[in-house]
C-alpha positions as CSV (number, residue, x, y, z in Angstrom):
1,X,15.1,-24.3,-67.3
2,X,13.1,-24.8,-70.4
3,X,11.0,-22.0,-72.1
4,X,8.2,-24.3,-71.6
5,X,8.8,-24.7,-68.0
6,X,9.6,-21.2,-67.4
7,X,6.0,-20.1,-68.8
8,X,3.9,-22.7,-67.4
9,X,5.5,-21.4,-63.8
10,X,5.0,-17.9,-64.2
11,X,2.0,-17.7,-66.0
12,X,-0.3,-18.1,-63.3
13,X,-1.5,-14.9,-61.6
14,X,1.6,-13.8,-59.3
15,X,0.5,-12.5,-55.7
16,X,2.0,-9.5,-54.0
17,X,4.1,-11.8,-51.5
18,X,5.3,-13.9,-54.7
19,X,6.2,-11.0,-56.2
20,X,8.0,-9.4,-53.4
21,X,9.7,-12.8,-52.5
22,X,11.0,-12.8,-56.4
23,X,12.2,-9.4,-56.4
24,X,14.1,-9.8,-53.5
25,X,15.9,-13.5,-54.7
26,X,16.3,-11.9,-57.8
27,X,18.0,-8.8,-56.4
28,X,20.1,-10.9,-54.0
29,X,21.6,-12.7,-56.4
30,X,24.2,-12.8,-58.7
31,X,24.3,-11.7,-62.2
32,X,24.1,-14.9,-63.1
33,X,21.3,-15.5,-63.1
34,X,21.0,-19.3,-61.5
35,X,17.7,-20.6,-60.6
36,X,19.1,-22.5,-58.1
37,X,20.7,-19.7,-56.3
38,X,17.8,-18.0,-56.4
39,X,15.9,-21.0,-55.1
40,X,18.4,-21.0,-52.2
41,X,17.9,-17.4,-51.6
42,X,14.2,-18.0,-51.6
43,X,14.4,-20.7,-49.3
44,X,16.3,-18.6,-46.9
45,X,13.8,-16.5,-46.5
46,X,10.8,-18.5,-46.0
47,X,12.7,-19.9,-43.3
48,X,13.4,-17.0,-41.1
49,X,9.9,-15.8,-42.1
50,X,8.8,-18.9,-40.1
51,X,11.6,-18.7,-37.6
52,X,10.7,-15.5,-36.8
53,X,7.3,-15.8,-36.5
54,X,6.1,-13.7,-39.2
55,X,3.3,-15.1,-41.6
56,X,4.4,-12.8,-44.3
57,X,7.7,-11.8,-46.5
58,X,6.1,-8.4,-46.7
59,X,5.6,-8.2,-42.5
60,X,9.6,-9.9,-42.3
61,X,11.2,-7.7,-44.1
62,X,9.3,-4.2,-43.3
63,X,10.2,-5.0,-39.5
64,X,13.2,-6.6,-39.6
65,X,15.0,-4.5,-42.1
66,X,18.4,-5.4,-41.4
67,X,18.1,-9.0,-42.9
68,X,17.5,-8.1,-46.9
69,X,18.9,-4.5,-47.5
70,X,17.6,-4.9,-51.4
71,X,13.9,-3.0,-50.3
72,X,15.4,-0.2,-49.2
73,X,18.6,0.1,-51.2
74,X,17.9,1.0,-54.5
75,X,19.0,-2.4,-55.8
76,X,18.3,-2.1,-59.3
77,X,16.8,-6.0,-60.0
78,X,14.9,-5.4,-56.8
79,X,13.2,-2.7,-58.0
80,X,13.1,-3.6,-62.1
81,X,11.2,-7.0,-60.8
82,X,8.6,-5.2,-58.8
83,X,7.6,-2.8,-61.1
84,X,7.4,-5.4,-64.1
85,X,4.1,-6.8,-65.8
86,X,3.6,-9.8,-66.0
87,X,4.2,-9.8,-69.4
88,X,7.5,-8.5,-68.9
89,X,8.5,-10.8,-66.3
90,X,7.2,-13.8,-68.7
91,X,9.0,-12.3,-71.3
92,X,12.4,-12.4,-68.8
93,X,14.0,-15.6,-68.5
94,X,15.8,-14.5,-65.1
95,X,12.6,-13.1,-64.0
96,X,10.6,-15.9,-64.5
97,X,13.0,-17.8,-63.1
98,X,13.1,-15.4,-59.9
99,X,9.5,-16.5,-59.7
100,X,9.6,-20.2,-59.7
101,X,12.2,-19.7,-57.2
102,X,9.4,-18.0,-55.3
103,X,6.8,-20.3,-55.2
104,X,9.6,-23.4,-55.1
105,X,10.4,-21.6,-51.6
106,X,6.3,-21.3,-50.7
107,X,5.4,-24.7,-52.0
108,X,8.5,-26.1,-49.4
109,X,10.2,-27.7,-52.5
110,X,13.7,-27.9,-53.5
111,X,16.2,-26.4,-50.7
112,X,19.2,-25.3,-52.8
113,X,21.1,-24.0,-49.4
114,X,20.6,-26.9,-48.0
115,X,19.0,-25.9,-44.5
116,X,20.7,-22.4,-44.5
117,X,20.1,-19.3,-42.7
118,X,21.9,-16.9,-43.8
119,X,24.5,-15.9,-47.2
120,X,27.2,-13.6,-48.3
121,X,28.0,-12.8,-51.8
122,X,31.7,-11.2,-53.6
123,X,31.6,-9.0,-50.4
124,X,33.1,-11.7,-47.8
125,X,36.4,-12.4,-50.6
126,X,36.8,-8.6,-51.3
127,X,36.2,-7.5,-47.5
128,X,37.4,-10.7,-46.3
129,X,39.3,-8.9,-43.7
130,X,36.9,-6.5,-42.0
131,X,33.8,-9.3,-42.6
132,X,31.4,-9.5,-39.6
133,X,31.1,-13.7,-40.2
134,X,35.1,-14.0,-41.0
135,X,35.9,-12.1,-37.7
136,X,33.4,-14.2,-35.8
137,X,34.9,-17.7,-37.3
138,X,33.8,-19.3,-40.7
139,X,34.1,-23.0,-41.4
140,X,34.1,-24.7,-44.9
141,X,32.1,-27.9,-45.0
142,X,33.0,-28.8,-48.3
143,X,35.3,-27.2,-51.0
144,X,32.1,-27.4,-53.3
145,X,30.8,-24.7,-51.3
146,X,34.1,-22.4,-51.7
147,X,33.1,-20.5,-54.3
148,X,35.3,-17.2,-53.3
149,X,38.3,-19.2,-52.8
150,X,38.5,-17.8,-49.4
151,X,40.4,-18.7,-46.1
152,X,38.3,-20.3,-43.0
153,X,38.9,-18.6,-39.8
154,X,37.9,-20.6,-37.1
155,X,39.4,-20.5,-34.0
156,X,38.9,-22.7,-30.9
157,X,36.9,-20.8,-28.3
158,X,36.9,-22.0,-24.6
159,X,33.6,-20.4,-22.1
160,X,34.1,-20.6,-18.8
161,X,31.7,-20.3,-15.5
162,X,32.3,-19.3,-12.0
163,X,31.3,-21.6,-9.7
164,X,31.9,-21.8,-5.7
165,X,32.8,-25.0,-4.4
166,X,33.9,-26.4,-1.3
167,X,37.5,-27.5,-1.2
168,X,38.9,-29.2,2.5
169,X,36.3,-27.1,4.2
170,X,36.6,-23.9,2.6
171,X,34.7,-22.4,-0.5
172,X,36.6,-21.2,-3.5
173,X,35.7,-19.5,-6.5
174,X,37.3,-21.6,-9.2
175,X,36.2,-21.4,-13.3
176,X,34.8,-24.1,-14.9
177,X,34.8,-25.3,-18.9
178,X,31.1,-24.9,-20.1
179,X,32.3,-26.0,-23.5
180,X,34.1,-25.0,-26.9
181,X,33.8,-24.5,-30.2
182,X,35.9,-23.5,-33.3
183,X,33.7,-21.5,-35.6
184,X,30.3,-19.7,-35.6
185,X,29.3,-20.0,-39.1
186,X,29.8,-23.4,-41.2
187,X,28.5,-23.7,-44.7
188,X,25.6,-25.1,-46.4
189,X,25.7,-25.0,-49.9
190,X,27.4,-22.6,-52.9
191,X,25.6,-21.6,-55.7
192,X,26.5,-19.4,-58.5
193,X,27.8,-16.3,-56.7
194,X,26.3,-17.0,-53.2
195,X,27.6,-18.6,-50.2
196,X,25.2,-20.6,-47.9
197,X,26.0,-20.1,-43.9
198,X,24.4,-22.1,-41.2
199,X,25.4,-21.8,-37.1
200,X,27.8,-23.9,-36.1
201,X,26.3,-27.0,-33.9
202,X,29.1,-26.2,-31.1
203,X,28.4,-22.2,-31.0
204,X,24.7,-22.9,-30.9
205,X,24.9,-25.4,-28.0
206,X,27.7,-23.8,-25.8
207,X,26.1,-20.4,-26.4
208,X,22.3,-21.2,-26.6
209,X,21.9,-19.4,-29.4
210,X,18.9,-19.1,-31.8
211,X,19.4,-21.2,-35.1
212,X,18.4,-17.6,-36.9
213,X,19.9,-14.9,-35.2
């Protein structure tokens, strides 16, 4: 971004739930700091705010805590962003980035993760082993996304029914395919030091799953 641009977005009075929103893109991400991963992590947001059915970031993530750990975790961006003025955060490239990435997410513009739900950062490459999302089955997309260099481990998964049926007269139990799938998480997008995670289609179908949970 421009210094132009960056100034004309933040310079506008910021609202509590722009602020929070920034603080915690800006915390999320990388060192980096990318607009567009912040945009992405933004994005993310607003859409399991709404999937949710919460009408507020601040509502989201004071109930459903486990989602962003950056309020509660002394995360040091979180916390330098929502104690800022905004003279400080105009004076803050990042910051004022963190904030267009904010209102980019409330406005419904630019989707950097690309329909995402959820993200991992270094954490799934240096506990690649032990991750909750590698031990459940991860699927790369596209190499683009691949940011970690890490191994997909998707596995085919059969689930199975019991059903009674009658057979020459008599009723057997006998088990029945409900379907299959090879992964739970597929990616979306990878931007700066973020990885971008959807559902698989297969999981969510054979499972009945919630797109968000």
């Amino acid at each position: 971004m421009t210094e132009v641009s960056r100034s004309a977005s933040a310079s506008s009075a910021l609202s509590s739930e722009e602020r929070l929103l920034a603080a915690i893109a800006y915390g999320e991400s990388s060192t980096r700091d990318l607009y567009e991963e912040m945009a992405a992590l933004a994005s993310v947001m607003v859409r399991q705010m709404k999937a949710r059915g919460y009408s507020t970031i601040d509502a989201f993530t004071s109930k459903d805590k486990n989602f962003s750990f950056v309020r509660a975790d002394g995360n040091a961006r979180y916390a330098k962003l929502m104690k800022a003025t905004e003279k400080d955060i105009e004076k803050s490239p990042p910051m004022s980035d963190a904030v267009k990435a904010a209102r980019n997410a409330f406005s419904g513009g630019v989707d950097f993760s690309n329909g995402a739900y959820f993200w991992d950062g270094a954490d799934i490459k240096s506990n690649y082993k032990h991750h909750a999302k590698v031990k459940s089955g991860i699927h790369i997309t596209d190499p683009v996304h691949n940011i970690y260099g890490i191994s997909e481990s998707g596995k085919t998964k059969i689930l199975y029914k019991t059903v009674k049926k009658k057979v020459g007269g008599q009723v057997k139990t006998v088990r029945e395919e409900v379907g299959r799938y090879s992964w739970v998480y597929e990616s979306t997008a990878g931007v700066g030091g973020t990885i971008f995670w959807r559902y698989g289609r297969d999981w969510v179908t054979v499972t009945r799953a919630k797109e968000y949970r």
